[in-house]
C-alpha positions as CSV (number, residue, x, y, z in Angstrom):
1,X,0.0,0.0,0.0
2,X,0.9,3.3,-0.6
3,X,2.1,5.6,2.4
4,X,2.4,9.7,2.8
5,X,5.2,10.6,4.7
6,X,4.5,14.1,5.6
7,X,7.3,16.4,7.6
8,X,7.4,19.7,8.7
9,X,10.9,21.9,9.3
10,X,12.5,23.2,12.3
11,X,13.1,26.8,11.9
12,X,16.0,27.7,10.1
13,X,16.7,24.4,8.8
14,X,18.5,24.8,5.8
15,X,22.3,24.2,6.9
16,X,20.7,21.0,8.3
17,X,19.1,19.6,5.0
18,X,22.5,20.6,3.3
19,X,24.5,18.6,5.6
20,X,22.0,15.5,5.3
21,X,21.0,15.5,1.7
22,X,23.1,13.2,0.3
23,X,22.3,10.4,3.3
24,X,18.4,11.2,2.6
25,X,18.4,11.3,-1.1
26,X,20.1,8.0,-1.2
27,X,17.7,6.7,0.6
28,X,14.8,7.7,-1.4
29,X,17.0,6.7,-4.5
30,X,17.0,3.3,-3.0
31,X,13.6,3.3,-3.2
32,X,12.8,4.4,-6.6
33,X,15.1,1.4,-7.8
34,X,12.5,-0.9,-6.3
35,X,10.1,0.7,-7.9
36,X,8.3,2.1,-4.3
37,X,8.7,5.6,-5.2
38,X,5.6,7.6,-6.2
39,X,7.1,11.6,-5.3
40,X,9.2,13.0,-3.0
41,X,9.7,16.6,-2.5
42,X,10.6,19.5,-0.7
43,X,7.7,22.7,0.2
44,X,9.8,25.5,-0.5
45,X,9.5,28.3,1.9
46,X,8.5,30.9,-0.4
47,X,6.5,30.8,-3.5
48,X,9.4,29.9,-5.6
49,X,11.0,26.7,-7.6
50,X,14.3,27.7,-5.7
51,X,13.6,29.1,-2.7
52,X,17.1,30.2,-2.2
53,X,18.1,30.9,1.4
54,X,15.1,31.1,2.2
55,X,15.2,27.0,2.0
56,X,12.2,24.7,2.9
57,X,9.2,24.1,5.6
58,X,8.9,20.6,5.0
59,X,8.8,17.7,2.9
60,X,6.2,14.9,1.6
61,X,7.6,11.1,0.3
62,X,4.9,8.9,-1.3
63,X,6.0,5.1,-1.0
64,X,4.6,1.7,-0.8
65,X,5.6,-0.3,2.1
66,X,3.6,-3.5,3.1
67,X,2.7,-2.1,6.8
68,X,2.0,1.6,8.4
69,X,4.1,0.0,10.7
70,X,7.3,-0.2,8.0
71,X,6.6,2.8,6.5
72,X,7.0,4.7,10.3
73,X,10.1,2.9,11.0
74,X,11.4,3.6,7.4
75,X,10.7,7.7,8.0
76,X,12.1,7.0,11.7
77,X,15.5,6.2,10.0
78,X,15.4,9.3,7.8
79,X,19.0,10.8,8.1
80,X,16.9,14.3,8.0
81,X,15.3,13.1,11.4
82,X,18.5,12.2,12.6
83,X,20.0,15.8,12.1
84,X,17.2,17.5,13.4
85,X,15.7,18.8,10.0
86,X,12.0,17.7,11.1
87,X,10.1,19.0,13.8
88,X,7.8,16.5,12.7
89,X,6.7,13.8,10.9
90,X,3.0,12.6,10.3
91,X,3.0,9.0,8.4
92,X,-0.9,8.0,7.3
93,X,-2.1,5.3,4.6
94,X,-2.3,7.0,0.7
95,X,-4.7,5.9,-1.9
96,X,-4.0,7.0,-5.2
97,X,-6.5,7.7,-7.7
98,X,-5.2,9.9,-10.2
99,X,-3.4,10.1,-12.9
């Protein structure tokens, strides 16, 4: 089943995501690979494609995992989480319909 991952920044939380991007974008790679991957994504700040400085307030990852259960340990183990990107994280089942 499919699963939104939905996260909200700390303040200020640019440096962080810079310093953990790599980490968390492999991870997410990993996951398109195995064909799990629906979208991932930044929300920019500001009303921009590249919000600059200004950076991000959040993120949302659409995946299929075979339990709510997996899919909260899987965005437990983000390495954003780990570096304090996310204030929080809300995980909740996803049903696509469209496209």
């Amino acid at each position: 089943m499919w699963y939104a991952i939905i996260s909200e920044d700390v303040e200020n939380s640019l440096p962080l995501r810079k310093q953990a991007r790599p980490d968390h974008i492999a991870r997410l790679t990993r996951l398109k690979e195995q064909g799990r991957l629906l979208v991932a994504g930044p929300h920019p700040a500001i009303d921009a494609e590249d919000p600059g400085e200004s950076g991000f307030s959040g993120s949302l990852v659409i995946a299929e995992f075979a339990s709510l259960e997996e899919a909260k340990a899987w965005a437990d183990e983000d390495p954003y989480v780990a570096a304090g990107v996310y204030a929080s994280v809300t995980v909740k089942p996803y049903k696509k319909v469209l496209p």
